[in-house]
Every structure is written in C-alpha cells, then in structure tokens.
C-alpha positions in Angstrom: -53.4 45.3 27.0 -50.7 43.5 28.9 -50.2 43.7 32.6 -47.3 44.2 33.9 -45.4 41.4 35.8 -45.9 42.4 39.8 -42.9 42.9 41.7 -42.0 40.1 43.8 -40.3 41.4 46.6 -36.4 41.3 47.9 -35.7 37.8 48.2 -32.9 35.8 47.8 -32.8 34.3 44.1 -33.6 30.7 42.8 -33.0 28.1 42.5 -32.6 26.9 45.9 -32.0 23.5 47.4 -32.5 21.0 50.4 -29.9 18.6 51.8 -32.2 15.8 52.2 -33.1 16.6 55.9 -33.2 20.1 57.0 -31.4 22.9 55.5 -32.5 25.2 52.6 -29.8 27.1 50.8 -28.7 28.5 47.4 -27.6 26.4 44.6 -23.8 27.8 44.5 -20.4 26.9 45.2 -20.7 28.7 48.4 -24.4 28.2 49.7 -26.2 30.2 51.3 -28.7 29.2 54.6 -32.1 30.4 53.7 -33.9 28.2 56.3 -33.6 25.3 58.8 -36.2 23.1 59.3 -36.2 22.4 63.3 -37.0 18.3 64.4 -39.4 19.4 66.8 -42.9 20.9 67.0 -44.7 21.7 70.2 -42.2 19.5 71.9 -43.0 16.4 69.8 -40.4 15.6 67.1 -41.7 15.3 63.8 -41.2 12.6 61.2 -38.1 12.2 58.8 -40.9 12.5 56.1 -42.4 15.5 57.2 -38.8 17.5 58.1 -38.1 16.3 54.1 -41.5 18.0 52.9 -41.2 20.7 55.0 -37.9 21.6 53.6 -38.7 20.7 50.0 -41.4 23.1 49.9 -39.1 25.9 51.1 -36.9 25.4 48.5 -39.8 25.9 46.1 -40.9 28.7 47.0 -39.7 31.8 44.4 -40.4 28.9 41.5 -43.7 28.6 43.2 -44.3 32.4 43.6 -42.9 33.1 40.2 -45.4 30.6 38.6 -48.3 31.8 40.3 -47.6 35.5 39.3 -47.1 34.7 35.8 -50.4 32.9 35.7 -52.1 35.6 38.0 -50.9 38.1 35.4 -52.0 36.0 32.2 -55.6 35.8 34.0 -55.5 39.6 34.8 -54.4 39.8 30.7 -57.5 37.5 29.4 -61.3 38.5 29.7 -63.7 36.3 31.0 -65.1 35.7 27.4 -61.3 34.4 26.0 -60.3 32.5 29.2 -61.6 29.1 27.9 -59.2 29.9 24.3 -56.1 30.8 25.9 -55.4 29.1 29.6 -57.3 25.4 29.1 -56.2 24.6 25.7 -52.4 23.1 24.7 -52.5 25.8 22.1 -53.8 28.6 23.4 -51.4 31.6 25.0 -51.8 30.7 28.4 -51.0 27.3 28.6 -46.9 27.9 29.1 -47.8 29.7 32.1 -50.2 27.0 33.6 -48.1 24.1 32.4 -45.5 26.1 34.7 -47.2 26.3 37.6 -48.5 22.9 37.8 -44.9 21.7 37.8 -43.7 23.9 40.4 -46.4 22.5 42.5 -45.3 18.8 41.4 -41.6 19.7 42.4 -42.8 21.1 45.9 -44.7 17.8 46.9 -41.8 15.5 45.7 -39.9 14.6 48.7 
C-alpha cells in the first residue's frame, strides 16, 4: 500500500535563489524577498562565508523538505524486511528518492 505524500504546508514555491551575500528570493522576473540574512549576530558580525551558507541553505529549503518527504514516505511505503531491496540498491524503487535527497543536501552546503 502506498502512502500518501504529506502535505507540506503554505509556502512560497521553489525554486528559490540567493544573491551571493544576503537575500533569498524567488527565481522570477519579479522576485520575491523570502529572507535576509542580517551581518550580525549577538553584536559580532559574521563572516562573508557564513552570511553565503546561511543564505544558501535558505534557499534550499522546499528542495530540501520536498526530498526528505519523499524519502520519509518511500520508508513509511517499505517494510523493514524489503528496505535493504528497494532504498540501498541503484536498482531498487527507492533509490530515485534517496539519490534526490542527497543532492539537495549537496546543493545546500555549496556556497
């Protein structure tokens, strides 16, 4: 039996994008603020790097969230006994799913 896909939530939909340094926004012709990444934290500015990782990761986030539910619902759609067949093998049903969410997770740590 197949689960069904859990509903996500109201958010705005991907993809979304960074400008190099601190704003997260849609990807169209007229973008969209979703987030600002602020310079400072407890009065003590943070590093270029980390403003760029911090806002990288926000723009990840629904292909993050929609690759974890996908795999979260493949898991909930395997027993424990078939697991092994079809996440961890190349062939095996799962592995689209998996494949997907390790890339997501690649894309949110490339700054």
């Amino acid at each position: 039996m197949k689960s069904k896909k859990k509903r996500l939530g109201k958010y705005t939909p991907a993809p979304w994008k960074t400008d190099e340094i601190h704003f997260v926004g849609t990807d169209e012709e007229d973008s969209q603020t979703i987030a600002y990444v602020s310079d400072h934290r407890n009065r003590k500015r943070r590093t270029e790097t980390e403003n760029k990782a911090n806002a990288k990761l926000i723009a990840t986030a629904p292909e993050l969230l929609e690759a974890a539910n996908d795999f979260v619902c493949r898991l909930e759609d395997s027993s424990l006994d078939d697991i092994e067949e079809t996440l961890w093998r190349p062939d095996g049903d799962g592995w689209e799913e998996l494949t997907r969410l390790k890339a997501a997770i690649q894309k949110a740590l490339m700054y």
